[in-house]
N, C-alpha and C positions, 0 to 999 in steps of 0.2 A: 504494500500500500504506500502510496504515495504521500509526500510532505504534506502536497494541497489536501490530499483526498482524504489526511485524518483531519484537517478542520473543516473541510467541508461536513464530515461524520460526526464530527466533536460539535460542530455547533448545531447539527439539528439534535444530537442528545440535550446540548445546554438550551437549546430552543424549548424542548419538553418538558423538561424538569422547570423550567422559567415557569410554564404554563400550568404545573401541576402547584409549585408555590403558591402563586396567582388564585390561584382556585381554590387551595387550601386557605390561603388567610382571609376568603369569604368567609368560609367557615357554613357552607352550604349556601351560600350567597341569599336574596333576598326572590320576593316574590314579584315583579314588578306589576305596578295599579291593574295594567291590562292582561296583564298574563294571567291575573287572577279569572277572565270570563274566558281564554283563549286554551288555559288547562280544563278548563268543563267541556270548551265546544268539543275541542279534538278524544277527549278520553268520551262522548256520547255515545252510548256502544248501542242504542236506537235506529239509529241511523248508519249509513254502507259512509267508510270513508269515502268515496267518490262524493255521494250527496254532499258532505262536509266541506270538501276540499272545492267543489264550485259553487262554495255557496257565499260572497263575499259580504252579504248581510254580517254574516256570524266571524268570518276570517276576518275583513278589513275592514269594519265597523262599516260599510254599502260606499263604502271608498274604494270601488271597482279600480284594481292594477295589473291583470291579468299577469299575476304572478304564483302561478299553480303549483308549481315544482317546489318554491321554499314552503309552502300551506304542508305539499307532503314530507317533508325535513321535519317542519313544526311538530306534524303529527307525530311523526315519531320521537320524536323527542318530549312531547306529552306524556307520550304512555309509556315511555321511558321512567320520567320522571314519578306518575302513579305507580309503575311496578315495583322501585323502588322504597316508596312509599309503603308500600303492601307488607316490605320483607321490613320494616322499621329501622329506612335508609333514607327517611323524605330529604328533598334538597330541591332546589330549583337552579341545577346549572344547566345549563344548552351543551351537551355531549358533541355534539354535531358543531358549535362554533370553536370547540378545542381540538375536536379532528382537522377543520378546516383552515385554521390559522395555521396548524404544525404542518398543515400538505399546502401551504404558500410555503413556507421555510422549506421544503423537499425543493420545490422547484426552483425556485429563488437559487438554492444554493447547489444547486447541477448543472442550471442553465451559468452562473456563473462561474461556476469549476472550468465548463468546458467552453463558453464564447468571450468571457472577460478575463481573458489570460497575462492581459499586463497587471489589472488589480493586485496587489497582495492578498492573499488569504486573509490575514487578518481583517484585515477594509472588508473583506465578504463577509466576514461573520459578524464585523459589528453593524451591518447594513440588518439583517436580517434578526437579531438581537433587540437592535433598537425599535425594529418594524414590531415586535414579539411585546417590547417594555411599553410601548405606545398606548394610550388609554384608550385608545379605537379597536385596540384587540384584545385588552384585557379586559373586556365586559364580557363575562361569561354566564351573565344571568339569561332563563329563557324568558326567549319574549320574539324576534324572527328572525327567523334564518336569509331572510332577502339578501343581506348587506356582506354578510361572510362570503354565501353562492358568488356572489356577484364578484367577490374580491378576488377567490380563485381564479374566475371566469378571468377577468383582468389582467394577474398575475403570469395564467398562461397567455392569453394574447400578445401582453406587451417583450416575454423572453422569446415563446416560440416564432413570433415573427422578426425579432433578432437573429433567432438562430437560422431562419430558415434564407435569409437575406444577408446574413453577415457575409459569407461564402456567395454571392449571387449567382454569379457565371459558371459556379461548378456544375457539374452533373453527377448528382446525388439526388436518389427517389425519396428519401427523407417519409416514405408512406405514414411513419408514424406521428411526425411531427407536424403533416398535413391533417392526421385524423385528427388529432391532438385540437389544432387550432378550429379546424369546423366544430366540432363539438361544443367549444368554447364558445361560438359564435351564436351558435343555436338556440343552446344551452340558456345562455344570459340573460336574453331577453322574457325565459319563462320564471328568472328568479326576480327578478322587481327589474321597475322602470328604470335605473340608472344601468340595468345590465343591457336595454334594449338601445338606450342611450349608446354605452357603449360598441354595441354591434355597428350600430350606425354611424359613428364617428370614424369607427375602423374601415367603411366602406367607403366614405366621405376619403377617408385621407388617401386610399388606395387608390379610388377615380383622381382626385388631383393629384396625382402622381402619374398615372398614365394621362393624364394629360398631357402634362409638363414631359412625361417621354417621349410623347408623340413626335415632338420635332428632334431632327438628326443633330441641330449644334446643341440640343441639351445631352444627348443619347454619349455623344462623342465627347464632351466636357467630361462629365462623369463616368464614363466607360462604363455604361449599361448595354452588355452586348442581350442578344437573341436570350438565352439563359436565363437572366435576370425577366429578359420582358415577359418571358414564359411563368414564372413565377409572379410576378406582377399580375399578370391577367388570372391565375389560380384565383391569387389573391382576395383580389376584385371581384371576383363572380362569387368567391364562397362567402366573402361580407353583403354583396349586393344581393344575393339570395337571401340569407338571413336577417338582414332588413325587412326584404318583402313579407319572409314567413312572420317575423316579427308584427308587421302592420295586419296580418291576414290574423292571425292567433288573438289580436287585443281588438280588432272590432268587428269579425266575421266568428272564429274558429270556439272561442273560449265563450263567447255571448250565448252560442247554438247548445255549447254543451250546458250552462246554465239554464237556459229554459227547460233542455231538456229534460235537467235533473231535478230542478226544483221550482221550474212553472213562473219564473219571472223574467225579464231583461235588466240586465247591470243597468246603473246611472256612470253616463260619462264624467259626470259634472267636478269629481277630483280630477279628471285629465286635464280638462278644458281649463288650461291654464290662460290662455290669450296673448296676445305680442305683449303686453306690457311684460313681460316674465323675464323676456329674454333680455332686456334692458336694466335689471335689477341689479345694477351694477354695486349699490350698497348693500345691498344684503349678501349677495355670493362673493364679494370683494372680501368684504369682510370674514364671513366663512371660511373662503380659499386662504387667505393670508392668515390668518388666526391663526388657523391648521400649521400651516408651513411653519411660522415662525414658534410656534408651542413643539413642533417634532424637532428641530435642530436645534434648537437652544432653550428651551423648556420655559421658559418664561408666559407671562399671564396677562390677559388686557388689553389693553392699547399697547402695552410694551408687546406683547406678541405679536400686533398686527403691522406694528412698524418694524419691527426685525423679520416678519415673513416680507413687507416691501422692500425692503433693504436686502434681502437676500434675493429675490426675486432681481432684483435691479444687478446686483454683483455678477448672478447669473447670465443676466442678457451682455455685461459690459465682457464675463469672459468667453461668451459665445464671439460676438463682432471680435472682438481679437485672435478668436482662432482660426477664425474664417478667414479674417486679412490677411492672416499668416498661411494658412493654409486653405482656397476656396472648395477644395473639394470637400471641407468637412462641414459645406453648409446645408446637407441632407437632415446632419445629425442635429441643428442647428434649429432647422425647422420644425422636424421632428419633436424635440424640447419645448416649443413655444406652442407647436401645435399641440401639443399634450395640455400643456398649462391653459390654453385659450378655451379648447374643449372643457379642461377641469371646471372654470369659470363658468363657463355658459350651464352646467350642467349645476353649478351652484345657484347661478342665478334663478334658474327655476325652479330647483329645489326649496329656497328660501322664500321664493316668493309664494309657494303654494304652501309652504308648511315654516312660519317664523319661529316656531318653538324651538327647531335646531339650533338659532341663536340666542339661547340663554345660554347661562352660564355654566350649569350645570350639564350640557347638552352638547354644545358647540363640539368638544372633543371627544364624542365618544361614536358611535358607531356609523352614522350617517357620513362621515369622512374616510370610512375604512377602505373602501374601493380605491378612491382617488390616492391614499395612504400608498398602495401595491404599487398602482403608477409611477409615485413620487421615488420610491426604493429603485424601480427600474431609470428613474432619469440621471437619479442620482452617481448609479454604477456608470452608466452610457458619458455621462460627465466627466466622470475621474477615469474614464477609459479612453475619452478624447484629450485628455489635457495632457497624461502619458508623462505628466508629471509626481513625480516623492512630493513636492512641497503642495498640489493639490491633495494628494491623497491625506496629509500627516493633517493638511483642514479640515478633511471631509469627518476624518476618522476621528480629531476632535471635538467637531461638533456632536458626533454620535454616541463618542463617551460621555460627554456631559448630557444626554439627553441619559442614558443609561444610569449614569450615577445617580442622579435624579431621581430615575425611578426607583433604584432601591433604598435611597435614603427618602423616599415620599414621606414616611410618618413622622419625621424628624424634620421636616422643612417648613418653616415659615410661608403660606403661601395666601392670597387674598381671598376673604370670606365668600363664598358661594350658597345662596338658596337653593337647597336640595328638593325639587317637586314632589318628590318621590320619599320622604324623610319618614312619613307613617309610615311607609309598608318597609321600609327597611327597617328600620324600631320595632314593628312588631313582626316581622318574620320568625323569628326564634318562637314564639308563641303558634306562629301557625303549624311550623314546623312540627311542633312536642304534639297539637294537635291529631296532625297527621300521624306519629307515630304512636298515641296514646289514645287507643279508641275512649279510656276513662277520662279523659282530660275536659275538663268543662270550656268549650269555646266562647260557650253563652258569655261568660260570666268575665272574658278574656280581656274586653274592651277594644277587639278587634274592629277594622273596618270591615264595612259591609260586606263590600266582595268577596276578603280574605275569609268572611266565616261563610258567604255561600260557598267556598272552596273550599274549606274543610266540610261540609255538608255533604257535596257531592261525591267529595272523596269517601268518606267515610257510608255513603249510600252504595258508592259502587264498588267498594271493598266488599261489603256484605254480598253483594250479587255474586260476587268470584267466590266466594267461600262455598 
């Protein structure tokens, strides 16, 4: 085994054990407000999971998002969490977001073994470390699987299409890193709207890419021979198809199967965002830069939002320098900005349909996690073009100090935040003793509503299984 190849293996062990910590010092973590009606809908054993799973009355409170695939992750991870229950093991972690985060860090750290060869191994491990310590992945309470699915779905997108392009001109069948990628395409748009987002941005960048190949002084500038264009046009068709299937699934395919199951038609009316959305430059600016500047240097506020501007800006100044220096590296260049412009627009509408994101308590946690995977891939693609020691000794600085951060959290000084969710954390331990104490008076508990219709249900449908 190889120098690289034991940290590549050393850091998805340490990735694990990160994540098993994490989970442990919840200490069965909490219940969150809605998971309290979304552990009843899925453990209905009345009803055929299909009925369940298209029925977005009961899934997405009639906030139709034609995202059926994470519904059934949900599920299972429901009745996950009742089983355990049953055997007097209640908990309310999402299994399925701890699998999902650790198979980002698999491929994260293969596709950088093998296509980011200047990188130091170290710089790979603390890319995928810090991705691991991030408070977007360390919510391991159930509540939905959209934003995890979605995050893999990303995570393969933005390596396997490095890998499959890094080498352009070769001739290599590469069948599996083709399947790999359609999958992801398909896939994404059935786990929430930011995955469908996705698919289309990826088809988007593919078409203006052959465009711009279309003419021979571009073809010849950047030595895109036959090979490459070959791969280009795969490319392209397998995003432009998944688009389509995408638009076909959320207003023909998924509608059909709702009436069919359950006798009504979805309301568009969460979709229907309107042009103003795309324009919500303060609200997704905000999000977007929060984000960034909270992941590389851990800071809070306004102070986060001017160090994610400020790094965003260092980033553009050392793109135009490398390009100046070198024009062929203005693919990579684009690539970066087109990433980041996409991440915006997909904020801006996010924010403007849903502003709860930007509270405080909120901003960094899982509605960022997708765009997070992104950020890891642009990051590495950055310190692989700079092909610089003193970028990387940055890069890897700023990722220790997000790190450090994270394990020294309990002990850090940091500014007050209204927690929305502060009842059902505070009483979870009570629901929890509930769940595992059929003698235990909920009545009497002081519980929220929800939380004691949930021990209700539970404790009705225990008795059923007996």
């Amino acid at each position: 085994m190889t120098t690289r190849r034991k940290w590549t293996v050393g850091t998805i062990f340490a990735a694990a054990a990160m994540i098993a910590i994490f989970a442990a010092g919840e200490c069965g973590s909490f219940v969150h407000m809605e998971s309290t009606a979304f552990l009843r809908v899925y453990n209905d054993y009345t009803r055929s999971v299909w009925h369940i799973i298209f029925d977005p009355l009961v899934t997405d409170w009639n906030a139709y998002q034609a995202r059926e695939l994470s519904y059934i992750v949900d599920c299972l991870d429901a009745r996950f969490i009742y089983l355990c229950a049953r055997l007097g093991l209640a908990h309310f972690y999402s299994l399925s977001a701890m699998v999902m985060i650790l198979l980002c860090v698999v491929l994260q750290q293969y596709f950088l073994e093998r296509d980011f060869r200047a990188l130091p191994p170290w710089l790979c491990s603390l890319l995928s470390l810090a991705f691991v310590a991030s408070p977007s992945c360390r919510n391991f309470v159930f509540f939905r699987s959209a934003k995890p699915l979605t995050t893999v779905a990303a995570t393969i997108l933005c390596f396997v299409s490095w890998h499959l392009f890094l080498r352009r001109d070769a001739k290599e069948r590469n069948a599996g890193s083709w399947a790999l990628l359609g999958i992801a395409l398909f896939l994404a748009p059935l786990a929430d709207r930011q995955g469908a987002f996705l698919s289309s941005c990826f088809a988007g960048m593919c078409g203006v890419t052959l465009a711009a190949a279309a003419f021979a002084p571009v073809r010849e500038f950047f030595r895109i021979g036959d090979e490459a264009m070959r791969k280009l046009r795969i490319a392209g068709a397998l995003g432009g198809a998944a688009a389509v299937f995408a638009a076909l699934y959320n207003l023909y395919i998924a509608p059909a199967l709702i009436h069919a199951l359950n006798g009504y038609d979805p309301s568009f009316e969460f979709q229907n965002i309107g042009g103003g959305g795309v324009f919500n430059f303060s609200g997704g600016g905000l999000f977007l830069l929060d984000n960034i500047g909270f992941f590389f240097e851990r800071i809070y506020g306004l102070a986060a939002f001017c160090g994610g501007l400020l790094f965003v800006l260092l980033w553009a100044v050392f793109w135009i320098g490398r390009v100046r220096k070198e024009p062929r590296r203005l693919p990579g260049a684009l690539l970066t900005f087109g990433c980041l412009a996409a991440m915006l627009l997909c904020a801006n509408l996010m924010t403007f349909r849903h502003q709860l994101m930007l509270r405080d308590d909120v901003i960094h946690g899982m509605y960022f996690l997708p765009m997070l995977s992104v950020l890891v891939f642009l990051a590495a693609l950055t310190a692989e073009s700079a092909g610089s020691p003193k970028m990387d000794r940055f890069i890897a600085g700023l990722l220790a100090v997000s790190l450090a951060a994270a394990a020294l959290e309990p002990w850090i000084s940091r500014p007050g935040i209204d927690d929305h969710q502060i009842i059902f954390k505070e009483t979870s331990p009570l629901v929890r003793k509930a769940m595992n104490d059929p003698d235990f008076n909920a009545d009497a508990a002081l519980l929220p509503y929800s939380s004691l219709k949930l021990v209700k249900h539970f404790r009705a449908n225990a008795a059923q299984k007996k």
